[in-house]
C-alpha positions as CSV (number, residue, x, y, z in Angstrom):
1,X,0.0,0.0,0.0
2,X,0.9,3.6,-0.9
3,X,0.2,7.1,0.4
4,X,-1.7,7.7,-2.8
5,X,-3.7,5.0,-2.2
6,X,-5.3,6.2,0.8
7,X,-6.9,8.9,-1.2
8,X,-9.0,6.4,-3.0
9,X,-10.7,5.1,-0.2
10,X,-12.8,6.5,3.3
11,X,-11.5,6.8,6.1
12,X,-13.2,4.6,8.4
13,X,-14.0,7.3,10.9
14,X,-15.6,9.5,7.9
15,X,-18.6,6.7,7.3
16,X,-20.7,8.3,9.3
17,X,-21.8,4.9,11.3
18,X,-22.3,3.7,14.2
19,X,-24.3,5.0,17.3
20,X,-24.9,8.6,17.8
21,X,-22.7,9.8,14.6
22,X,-25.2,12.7,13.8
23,X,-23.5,14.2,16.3
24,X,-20.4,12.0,17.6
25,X,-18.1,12.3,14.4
26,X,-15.4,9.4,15.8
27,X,-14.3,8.4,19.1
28,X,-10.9,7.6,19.2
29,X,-8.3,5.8,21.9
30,X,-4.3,6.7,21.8
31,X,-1.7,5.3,23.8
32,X,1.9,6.4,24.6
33,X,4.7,4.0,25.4
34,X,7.9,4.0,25.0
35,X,11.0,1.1,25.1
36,X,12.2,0.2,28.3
37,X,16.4,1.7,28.5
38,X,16.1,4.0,25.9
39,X,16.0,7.8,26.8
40,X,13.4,9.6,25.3
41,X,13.0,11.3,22.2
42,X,13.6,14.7,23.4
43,X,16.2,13.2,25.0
44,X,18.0,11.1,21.9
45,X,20.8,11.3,19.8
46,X,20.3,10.1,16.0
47,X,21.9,6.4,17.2
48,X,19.1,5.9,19.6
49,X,16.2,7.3,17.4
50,X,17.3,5.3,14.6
51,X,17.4,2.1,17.3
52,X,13.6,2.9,17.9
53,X,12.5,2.9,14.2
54,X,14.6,-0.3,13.6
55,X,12.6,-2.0,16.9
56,X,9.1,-0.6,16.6
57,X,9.3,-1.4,12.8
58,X,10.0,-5.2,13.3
59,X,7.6,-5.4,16.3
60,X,4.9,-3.9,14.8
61,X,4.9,-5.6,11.1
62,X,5.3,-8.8,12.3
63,X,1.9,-7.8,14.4
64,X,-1.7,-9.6,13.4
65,X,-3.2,-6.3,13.5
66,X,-0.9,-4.7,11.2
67,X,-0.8,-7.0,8.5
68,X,0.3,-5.4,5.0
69,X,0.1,-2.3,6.8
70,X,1.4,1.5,5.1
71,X,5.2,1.8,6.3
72,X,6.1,5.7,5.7
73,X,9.7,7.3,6.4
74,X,8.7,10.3,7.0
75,X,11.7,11.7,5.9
76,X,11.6,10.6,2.3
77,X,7.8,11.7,1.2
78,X,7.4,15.6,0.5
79,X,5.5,18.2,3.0
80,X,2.2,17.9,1.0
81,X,2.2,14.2,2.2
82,X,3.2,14.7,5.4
83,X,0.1,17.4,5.7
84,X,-2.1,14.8,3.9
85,X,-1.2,12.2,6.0
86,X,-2.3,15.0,9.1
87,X,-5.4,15.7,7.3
88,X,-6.5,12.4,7.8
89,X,-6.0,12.9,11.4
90,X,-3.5,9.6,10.8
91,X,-0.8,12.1,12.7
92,X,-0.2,15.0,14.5
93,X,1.1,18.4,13.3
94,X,4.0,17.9,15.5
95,X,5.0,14.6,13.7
96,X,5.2,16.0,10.3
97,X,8.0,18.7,11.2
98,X,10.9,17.6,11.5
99,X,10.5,14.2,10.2
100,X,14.1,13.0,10.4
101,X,13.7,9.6,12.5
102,X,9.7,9.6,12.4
103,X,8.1,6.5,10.9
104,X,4.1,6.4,10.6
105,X,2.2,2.9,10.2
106,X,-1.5,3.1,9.0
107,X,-3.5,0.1,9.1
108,X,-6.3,-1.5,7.2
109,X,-9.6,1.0,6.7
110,X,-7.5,3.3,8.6
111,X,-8.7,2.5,12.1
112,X,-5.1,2.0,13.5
113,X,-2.2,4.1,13.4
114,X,1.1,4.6,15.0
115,X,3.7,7.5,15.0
116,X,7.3,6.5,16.1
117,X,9.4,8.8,17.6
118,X,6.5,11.7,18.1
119,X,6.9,12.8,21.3
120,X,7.2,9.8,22.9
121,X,8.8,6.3,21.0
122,X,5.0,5.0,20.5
123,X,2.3,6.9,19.7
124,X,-1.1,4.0,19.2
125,X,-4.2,5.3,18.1
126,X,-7.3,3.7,17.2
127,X,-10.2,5.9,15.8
128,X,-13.6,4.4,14.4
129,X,-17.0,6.3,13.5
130,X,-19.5,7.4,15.5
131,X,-20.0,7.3,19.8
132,X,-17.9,3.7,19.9
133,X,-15.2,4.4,22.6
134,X,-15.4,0.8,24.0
135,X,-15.6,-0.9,20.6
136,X,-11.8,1.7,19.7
137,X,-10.6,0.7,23.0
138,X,-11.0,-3.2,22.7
139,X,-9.2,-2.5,19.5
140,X,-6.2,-0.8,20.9
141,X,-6.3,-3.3,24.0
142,X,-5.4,-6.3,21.9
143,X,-2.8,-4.2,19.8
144,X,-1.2,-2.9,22.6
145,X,-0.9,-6.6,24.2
146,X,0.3,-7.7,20.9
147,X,3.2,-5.3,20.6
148,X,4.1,-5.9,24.6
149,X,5.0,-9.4,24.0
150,X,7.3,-8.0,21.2
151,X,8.6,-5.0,23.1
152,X,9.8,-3.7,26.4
153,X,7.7,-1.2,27.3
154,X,9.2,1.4,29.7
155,X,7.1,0.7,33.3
156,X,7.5,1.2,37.1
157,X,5.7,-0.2,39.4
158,X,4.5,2.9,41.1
159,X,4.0,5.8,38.0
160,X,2.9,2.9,35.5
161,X,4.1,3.5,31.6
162,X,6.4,6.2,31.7
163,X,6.3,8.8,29.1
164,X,7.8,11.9,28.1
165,X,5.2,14.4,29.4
166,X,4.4,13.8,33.2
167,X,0.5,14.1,32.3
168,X,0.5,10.9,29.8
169,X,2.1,8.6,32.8
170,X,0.5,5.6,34.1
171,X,-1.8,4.4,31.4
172,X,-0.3,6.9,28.8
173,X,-4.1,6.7,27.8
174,X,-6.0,9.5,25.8
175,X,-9.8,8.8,24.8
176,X,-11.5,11.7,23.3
177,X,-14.7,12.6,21.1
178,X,-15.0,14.7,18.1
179,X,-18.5,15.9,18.2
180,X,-20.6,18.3,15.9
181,X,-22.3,20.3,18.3
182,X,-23.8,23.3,16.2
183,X,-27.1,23.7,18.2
184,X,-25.3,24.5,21.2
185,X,-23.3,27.1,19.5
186,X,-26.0,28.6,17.7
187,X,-28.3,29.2,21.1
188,X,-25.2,30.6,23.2
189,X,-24.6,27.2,25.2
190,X,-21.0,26.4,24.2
191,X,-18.6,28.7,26.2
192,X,-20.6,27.4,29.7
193,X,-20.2,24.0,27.9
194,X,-16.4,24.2,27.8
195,X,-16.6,25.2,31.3
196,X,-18.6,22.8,32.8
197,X,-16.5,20.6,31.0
198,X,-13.1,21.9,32.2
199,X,-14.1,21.8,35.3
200,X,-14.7,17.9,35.0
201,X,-10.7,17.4,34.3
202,X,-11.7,17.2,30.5
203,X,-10.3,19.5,27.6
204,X,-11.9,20.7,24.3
205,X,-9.7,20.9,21.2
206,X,-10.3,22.0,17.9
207,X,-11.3,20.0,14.8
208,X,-7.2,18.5,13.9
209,X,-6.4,18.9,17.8
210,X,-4.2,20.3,19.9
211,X,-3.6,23.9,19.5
212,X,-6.6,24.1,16.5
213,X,-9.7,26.3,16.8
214,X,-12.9,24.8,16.5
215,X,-13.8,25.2,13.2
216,X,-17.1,24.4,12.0
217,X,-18.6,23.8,15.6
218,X,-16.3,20.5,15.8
219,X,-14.3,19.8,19.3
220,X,-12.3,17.4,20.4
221,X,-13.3,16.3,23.8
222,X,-10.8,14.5,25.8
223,X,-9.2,13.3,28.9
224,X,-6.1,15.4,30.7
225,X,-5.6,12.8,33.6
226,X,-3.8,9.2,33.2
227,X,-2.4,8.8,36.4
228,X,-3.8,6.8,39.3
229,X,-6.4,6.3,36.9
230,X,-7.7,2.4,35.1
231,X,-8.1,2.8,31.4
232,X,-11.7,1.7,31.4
233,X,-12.4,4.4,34.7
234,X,-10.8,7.2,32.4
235,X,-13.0,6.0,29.2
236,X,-16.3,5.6,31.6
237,X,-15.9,9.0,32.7
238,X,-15.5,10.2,29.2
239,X,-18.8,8.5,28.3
240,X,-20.7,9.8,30.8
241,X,-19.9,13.7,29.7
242,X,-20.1,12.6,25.9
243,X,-24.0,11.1,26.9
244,X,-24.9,14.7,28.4
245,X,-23.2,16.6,25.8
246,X,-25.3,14.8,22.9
247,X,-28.3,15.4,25.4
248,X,-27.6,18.9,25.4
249,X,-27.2,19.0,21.6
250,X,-30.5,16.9,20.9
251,X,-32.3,19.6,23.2
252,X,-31.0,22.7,21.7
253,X,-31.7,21.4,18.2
254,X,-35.2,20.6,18.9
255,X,-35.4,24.1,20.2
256,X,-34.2,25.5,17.0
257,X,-36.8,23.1,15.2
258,X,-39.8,23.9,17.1
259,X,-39.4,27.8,18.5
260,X,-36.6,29.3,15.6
261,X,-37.6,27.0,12.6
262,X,-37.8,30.3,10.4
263,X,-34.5,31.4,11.6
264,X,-32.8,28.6,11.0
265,X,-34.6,27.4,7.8
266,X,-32.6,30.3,7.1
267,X,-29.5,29.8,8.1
268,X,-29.3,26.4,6.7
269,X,-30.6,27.7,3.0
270,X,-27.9,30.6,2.8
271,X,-25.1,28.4,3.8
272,X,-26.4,26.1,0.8
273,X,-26.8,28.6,-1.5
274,X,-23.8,29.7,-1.1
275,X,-21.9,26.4,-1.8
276,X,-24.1,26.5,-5.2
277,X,-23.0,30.2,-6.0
278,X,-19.5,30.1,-4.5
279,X,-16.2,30.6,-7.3
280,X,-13.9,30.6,-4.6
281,X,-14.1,29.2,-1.4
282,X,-11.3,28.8,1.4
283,X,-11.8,25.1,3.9
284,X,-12.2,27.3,6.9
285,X,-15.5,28.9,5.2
286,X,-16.4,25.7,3.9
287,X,-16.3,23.6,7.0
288,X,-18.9,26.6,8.8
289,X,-21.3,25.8,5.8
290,X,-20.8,22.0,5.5
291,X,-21.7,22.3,9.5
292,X,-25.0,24.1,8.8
293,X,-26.0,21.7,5.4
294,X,-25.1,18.5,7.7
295,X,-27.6,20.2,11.0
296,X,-30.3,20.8,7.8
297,X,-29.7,17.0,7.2
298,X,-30.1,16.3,10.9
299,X,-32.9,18.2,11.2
300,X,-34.8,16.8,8.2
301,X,-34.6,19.9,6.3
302,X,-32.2,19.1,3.4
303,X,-33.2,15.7,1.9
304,X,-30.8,14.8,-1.3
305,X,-27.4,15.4,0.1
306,X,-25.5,12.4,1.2
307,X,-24.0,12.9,4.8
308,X,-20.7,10.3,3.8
309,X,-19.8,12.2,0.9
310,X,-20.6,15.3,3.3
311,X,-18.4,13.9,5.8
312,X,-15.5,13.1,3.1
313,X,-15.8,16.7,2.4
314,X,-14.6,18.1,5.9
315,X,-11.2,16.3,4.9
316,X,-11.1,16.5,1.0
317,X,-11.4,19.9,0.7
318,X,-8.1,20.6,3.0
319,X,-5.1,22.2,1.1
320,X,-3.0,18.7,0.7
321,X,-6.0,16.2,-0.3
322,X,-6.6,18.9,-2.9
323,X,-3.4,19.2,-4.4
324,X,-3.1,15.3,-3.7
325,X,-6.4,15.2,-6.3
326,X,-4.7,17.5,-8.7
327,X,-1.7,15.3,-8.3
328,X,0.2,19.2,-8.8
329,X,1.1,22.1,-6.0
330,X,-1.7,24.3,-6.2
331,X,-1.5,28.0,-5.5
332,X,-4.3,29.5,-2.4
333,X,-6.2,30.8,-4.8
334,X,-6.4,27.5,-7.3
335,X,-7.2,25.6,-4.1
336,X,-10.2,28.0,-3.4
337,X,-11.2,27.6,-6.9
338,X,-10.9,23.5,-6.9
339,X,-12.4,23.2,-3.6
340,X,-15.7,24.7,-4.9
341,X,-15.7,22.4,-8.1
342,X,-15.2,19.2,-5.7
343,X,-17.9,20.4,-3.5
344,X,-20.3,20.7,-7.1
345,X,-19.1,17.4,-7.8
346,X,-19.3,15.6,-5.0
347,X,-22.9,17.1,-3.8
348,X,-23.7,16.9,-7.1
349,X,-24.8,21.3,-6.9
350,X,-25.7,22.6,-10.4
C-alpha cells in the first residue's frame, strides 16, 4: 500500500456509522509508550532514534493487526504528504516537522495508526465512527498486548508506563470525542459548555487537535488525567460527559426546530446557496457551511445530500487532499477555486 492510495478510499471514521454519529463524528483511543532503557525522544541522539525505528518497525509488522500495513519514512515523502497524512488525522502536526527519524504505520480501513518517535517512541491510536469508545478501546487493547509481548515497554511499578510528558504517565491513555455540536453554538450554550466541561478534568480541542480552533462547531473532547487512573475508569468518565453533551445537543436542536424554525430554515438555506454560487471558497468557510447543510440533514430539512460524501468533504477539501487530487502544487487561490468544483461534484450542486 501507498500514500496515494489512501486517497481512494474513506477513512473509516468519515462513514458516518455507528451509534450517535449525527452528532459524535469518531471516538478515538491513543496510547503512549515507550522502550524500556532508551532515553526519550527529546532526549535522543540520532543512534538511539534510529534504534527505535529499527525495533518498533520489526515489532509492529510482524503484528496480526498490522498486517500489509502503510510503512512511511517520514523523511523521504514531501511536506504535501506529510500534511495529507495530518489531514486524515492519521498524525499529528507535531509529527510531520521535523521528520528525520519519524516513521508512521496506517492500518487497514485506517482505524489504526502509530507514530514512532513523536513525542514519545509509540504513539497508538485507534479511531472508528460514531460514539464507539469501548468498541476503539477493545481494538487498541489487543494491539497494545500484541506489541508488549514483542517490546519492552518502559514501566515502574508505582508511576505505570512512563512517558515523556508527566501528564500521559500511568496508562499513557487519551480517549476523546470529536463531536458536531452546532445547536449548542448557535443558542449561546458552548462557552458554559467548555466550562462545565473543564471543570470535570476534560479538555476541548479544535477540529485536527491540539492547539486548532474549533472550526465548523467541531471539538475534540478528551481526557487530561492518566495517572492513578484504570483505562476503562478514564474511558467511563469520558462516556458519561459525551451522553450529556449529545443530550444537550439533541435539546437545543429541537429548540431550533420547534421555536426558531424560520431562523434557522434560514440559516441552513444561505449556507447552501452559497456552496451552489460560490467561485472561490477557502476550507475554513467551507467547513462553517458544511456544519449548517449537515444540521439541515439532521434536522430533516435538506433531503438529497449524502452525509458520507458530506463527511468526506470536511477532509477533501483541506489544502493537501486537494493538491493530492490535482496530483500538482496548487496555488491558495487554485485551491479556493478546486475546492468549490469538488464540492459541485461531490454534492452533485448545479
Amino acid at each position: 500500500m501507498k500514500i496515494d492510495d489512501l486517497i481512494k478510499e474513506t477513512s473509516e471514521w468519515l462513514k458516518g456509522t455507528g451509534p450517535d454519529s449525527d452528532i459524535v463524528i469518531s471516538s478515538r483511543i491513543r496510547l503512549a509508550r515507550n522502550i524500556g532503557g532508551l532515553h526519550f525522544v527529546d532526549w535522543s541522539d540520532d543512534e538511539t532514534k534510529q534504534k527505535v525505528v529499527d525495533v518498533t518497525k520489526r515489532a509492529i509488522l510482524a503484528s496480526n493487526y498490522m498486517k500489509d500495513a502503510l510503512y512511511v519514512e517520514m523523511d523521504k515523502i514531501p511536506v504535501v504528504d506529510r500534511q495529507f497524512l495530518m489531514e486524515r488525522h492519521l498524525i499529528s502536526r507535531e509529527h510531520a516537522i521535523d521528520p528525520e527519524f519519524k516513521t508512521t504505520f496506517v492500518g487497514d480501513k485506517e482505524i489504526i495508526s502509530i507514530m514512532v518517535n513523536e513525542e514519545d517512541h509509540l504513539r497508538l491510536q485507534v479511531i472508528e465512527s460514531g460514539f464507539l469508545l469501548d468498541e476503539a478501546w477493545h481494538i487498541m487493547e489487543g494491539l497494545e498486548k500484541d506489541l508488549e509481548q514483542r517490546l519492552n515497554f518502559a514501566f515502574s511499578d508505582e508511576w505505570g508506563y512512563l512517558t515523556a510528558c508527566p501528564t500521559n504517565a500511568g496508562s499513557g491513555l487519551r480517549a476523546s470525542a470529536m463531536v458536531h455540536l452546532p445547536a449548542i453554538v448557535i443558542t449561546r450554550q458552548v462557552d458554559g459548555l467548555i466550562h462545565a466541561i473543564s471543570k470535570l478534568g476534560l479538555t476541548v480541542r479544535g477540529f485536527f487537535g491540539e492547539g486548532t480552533e474549533a472550526t465548523g462547531n467541531f471539538f475534540q473532547i478528551s481526557n487530561q488525567v492518566t495517572l492513578g487512573r484504570r483505562e476503562e475508569d478514564v474511558i467511563d468518565s469520558l462516556k458519561r460527559v459525551i451522553r450529556q453533551v449529545i443530550a444537550q445537543e439533541k435539546t437545543a436542536r429541537a429548540f431550533l426546530k420547534d421555536k426558531r424554525k424560520d431562523i434557522i430554515e434560514d440559516r441552513i438555506s444561505r449556507a447552501r446557496a452559497t456552496l451552489e454560487a460560490a467561485h472561490i471558497i477557502t476550507s475554513k468557510e467551507a467547513i462553517g457551511l458544511f456544519s449548517l447543510v449537515r444540521l439541515g440533514i439532521d434536522l430533516g430539512l435538506i433531503k438529497n445530500i449524502d452525509t458520507k460524501k458530506l463527511n468526506e468533504l470536511f477532509v477533501f477539501i483541506q489544502p493537501a487532499h486537494l493538491q493530492k487530487l490535482e496530483g500538482k502544487k496548487l496555488s491558495t487561490v487554485e485551491r479556493d477555486i478546486k475546492r468549490t468544483e469538488l464540492i459541485r461534484n461531490k454534492l452533485k450542486i448545479s
